[in-house]
PLY file of the C-alpha trace (Angstrom):
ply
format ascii 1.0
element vertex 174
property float x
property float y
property float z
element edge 173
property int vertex1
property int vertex2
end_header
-69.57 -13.40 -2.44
-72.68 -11.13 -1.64
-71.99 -8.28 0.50
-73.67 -8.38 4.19
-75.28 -5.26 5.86
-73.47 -4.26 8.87
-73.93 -1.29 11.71
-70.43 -0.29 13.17
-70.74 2.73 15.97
-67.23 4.58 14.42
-65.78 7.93 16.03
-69.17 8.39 18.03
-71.62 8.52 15.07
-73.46 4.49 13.76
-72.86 3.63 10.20
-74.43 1.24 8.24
-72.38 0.02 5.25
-72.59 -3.28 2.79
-69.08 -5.17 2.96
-68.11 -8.02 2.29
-68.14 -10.73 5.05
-64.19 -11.31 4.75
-63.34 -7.69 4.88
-61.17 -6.70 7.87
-61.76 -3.43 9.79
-59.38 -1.82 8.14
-60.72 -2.45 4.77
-64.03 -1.13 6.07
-63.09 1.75 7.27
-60.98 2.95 4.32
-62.93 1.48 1.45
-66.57 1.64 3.06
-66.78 4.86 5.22
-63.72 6.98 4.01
-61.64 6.90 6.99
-57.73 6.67 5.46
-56.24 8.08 8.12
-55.59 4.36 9.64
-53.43 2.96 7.73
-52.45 0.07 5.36
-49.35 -1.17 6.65
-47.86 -5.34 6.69
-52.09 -6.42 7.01
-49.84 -9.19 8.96
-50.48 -7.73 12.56
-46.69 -6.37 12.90
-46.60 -3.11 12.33
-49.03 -1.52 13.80
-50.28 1.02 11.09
-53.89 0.13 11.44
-53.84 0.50 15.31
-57.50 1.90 16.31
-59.52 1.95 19.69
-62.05 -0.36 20.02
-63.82 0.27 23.48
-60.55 2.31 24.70
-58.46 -0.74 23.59
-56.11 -0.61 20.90
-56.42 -3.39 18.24
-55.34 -4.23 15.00
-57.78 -3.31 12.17
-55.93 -5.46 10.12
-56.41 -8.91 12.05
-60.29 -7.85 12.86
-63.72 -8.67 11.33
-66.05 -6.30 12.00
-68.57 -8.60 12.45
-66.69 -9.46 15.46
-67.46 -5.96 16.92
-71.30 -6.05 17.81
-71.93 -2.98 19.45
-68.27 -1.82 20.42
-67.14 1.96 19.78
-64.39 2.37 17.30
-62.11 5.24 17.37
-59.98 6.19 14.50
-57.25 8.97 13.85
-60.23 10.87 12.28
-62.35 11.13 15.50
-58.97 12.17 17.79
-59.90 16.01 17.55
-62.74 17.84 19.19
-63.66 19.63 16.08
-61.13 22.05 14.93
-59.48 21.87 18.45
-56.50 18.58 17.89
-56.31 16.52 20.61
-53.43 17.01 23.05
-51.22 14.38 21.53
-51.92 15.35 17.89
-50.30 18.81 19.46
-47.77 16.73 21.04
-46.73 15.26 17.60
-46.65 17.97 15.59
-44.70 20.26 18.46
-42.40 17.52 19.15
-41.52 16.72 15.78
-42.31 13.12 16.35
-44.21 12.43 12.86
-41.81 12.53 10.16
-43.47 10.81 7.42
-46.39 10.16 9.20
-47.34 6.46 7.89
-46.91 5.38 11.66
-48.82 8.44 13.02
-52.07 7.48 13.28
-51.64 4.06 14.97
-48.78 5.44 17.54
-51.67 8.15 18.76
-54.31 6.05 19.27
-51.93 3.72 21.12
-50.60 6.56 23.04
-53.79 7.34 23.58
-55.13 4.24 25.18
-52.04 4.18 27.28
-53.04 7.87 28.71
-56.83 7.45 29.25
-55.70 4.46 31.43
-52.40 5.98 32.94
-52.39 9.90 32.43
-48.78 9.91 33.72
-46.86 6.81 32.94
-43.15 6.32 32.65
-40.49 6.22 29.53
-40.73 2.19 29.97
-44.44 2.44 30.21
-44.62 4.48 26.92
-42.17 2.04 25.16
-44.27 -1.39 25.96
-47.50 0.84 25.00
-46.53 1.51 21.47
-44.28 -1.43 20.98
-46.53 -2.95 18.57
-46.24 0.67 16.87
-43.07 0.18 14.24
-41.42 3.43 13.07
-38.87 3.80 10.78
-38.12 7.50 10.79
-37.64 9.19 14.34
-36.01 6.55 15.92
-38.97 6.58 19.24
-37.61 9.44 20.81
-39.41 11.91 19.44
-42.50 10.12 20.17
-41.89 9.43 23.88
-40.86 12.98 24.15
-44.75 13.73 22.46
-46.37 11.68 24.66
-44.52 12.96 27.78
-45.42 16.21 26.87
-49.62 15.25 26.27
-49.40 13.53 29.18
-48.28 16.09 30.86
-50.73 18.88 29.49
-53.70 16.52 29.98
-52.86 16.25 33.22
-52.08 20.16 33.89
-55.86 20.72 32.31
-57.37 17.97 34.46
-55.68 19.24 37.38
-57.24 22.65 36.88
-60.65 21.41 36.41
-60.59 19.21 39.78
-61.91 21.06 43.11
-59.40 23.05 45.34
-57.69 20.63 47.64
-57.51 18.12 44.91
-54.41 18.72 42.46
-51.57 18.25 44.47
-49.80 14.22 43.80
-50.74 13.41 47.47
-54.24 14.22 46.93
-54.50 12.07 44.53
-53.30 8.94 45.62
0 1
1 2
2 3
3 4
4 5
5 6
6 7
7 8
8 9
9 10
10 11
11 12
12 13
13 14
14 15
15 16
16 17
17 18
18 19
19 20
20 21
21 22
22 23
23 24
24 25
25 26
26 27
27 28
28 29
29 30
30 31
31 32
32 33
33 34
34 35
35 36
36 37
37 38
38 39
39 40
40 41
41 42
42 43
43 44
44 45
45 46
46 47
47 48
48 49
49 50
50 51
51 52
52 53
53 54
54 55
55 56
56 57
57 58
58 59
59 60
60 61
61 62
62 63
63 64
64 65
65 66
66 67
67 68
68 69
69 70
70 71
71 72
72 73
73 74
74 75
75 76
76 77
77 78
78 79
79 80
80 81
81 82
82 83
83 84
84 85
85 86
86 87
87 88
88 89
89 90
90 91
91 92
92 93
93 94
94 95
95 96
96 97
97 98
98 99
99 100
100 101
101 102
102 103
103 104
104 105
105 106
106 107
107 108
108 109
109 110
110 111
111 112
112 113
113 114
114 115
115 116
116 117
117 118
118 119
119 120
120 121
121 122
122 123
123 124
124 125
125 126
126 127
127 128
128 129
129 130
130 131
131 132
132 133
133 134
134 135
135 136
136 137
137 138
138 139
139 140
140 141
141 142
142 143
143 144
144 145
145 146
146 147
147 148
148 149
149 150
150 151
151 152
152 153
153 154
154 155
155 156
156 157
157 158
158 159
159 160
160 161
161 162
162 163
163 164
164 165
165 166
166 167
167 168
168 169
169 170
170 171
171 172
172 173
């Protein structure tokens, strides 16, 4: 097979790479732009290891053509942290123990993460359907709904600080 030419918008920044036209996402970005931090896992779609944001959505890199993409933003691991600054959940994890070997890591943050950009203060049910396409077989979950609990609630702490007076109390809000 010839390799195809293809523009993917990854982590905020457009790449253009030559891949093959079968290649999933996830062989794209590890073997194309470098990105390892998503992760090979079952490349069956039941683990969850290559969980990545795709317009704020988590998919399965895996099960995904790029080609199928057009102009969509993808979000990896990599493009979590502002910098050197780690994103409140990658603060979360490490704080709250809640990546022990860390193969699961990547794809359990970026599926916390979509759950928190849509609901910055859900419930322990709403964090278990959220990552339950997110297998672990170290902590045993609750270290990881402890982590998210605790991003979600210093996201919302720094949001709540940054709205106008008047505006951070619960019944202002609703």
């Amino acid at each position: 097979m010839t390799k195809a030419m293809l523009t993917l918008r990854v982590n905020g920044e457009r790449h253009t790479v030559a891949a093959e036209p079968h290649h999933t996402l996830l062989e794209v970005l590890r073997e194309e732009l470098n990105l390892t931090g998503t992760k090979h896992g079952c490349e069956l779609g039941e683990c969850g290891a290559c969980t990545v944001l795709v317009n704020g959505a988590p998919i399965l890199s895996c099960l995904t053509l790029p080609q199928q993409l057009g102009d969509a933003d993808v979000l990896t691991v990599e493009g979590l942290a502002n910098g050197p600054e780690l994103h409140p959940l990658q603060t979360a994890f490490a704080e709250e123990g809640a990546a022990q070997c860390g193969y699961c890591t990547p794809g359990m943050l970026l599926s916390a993460k979509a759950l928190l950009d849509g609901n910055p203060r859900p419930t322990r049910a709403e964090i278990a359907q959220a990552i339950s396409g997110n297998l672990c077989r170290c902590t045993g979950y609750t270290a990881i709904y402890e982590a998210v609990e605790r991003a979600s609630r210093a996201t919302s702490s720094s949001s709540a600080r940054s709205e106008p007076a008047g505006l951070s109390s619960p019944q202002a809000r609703d």
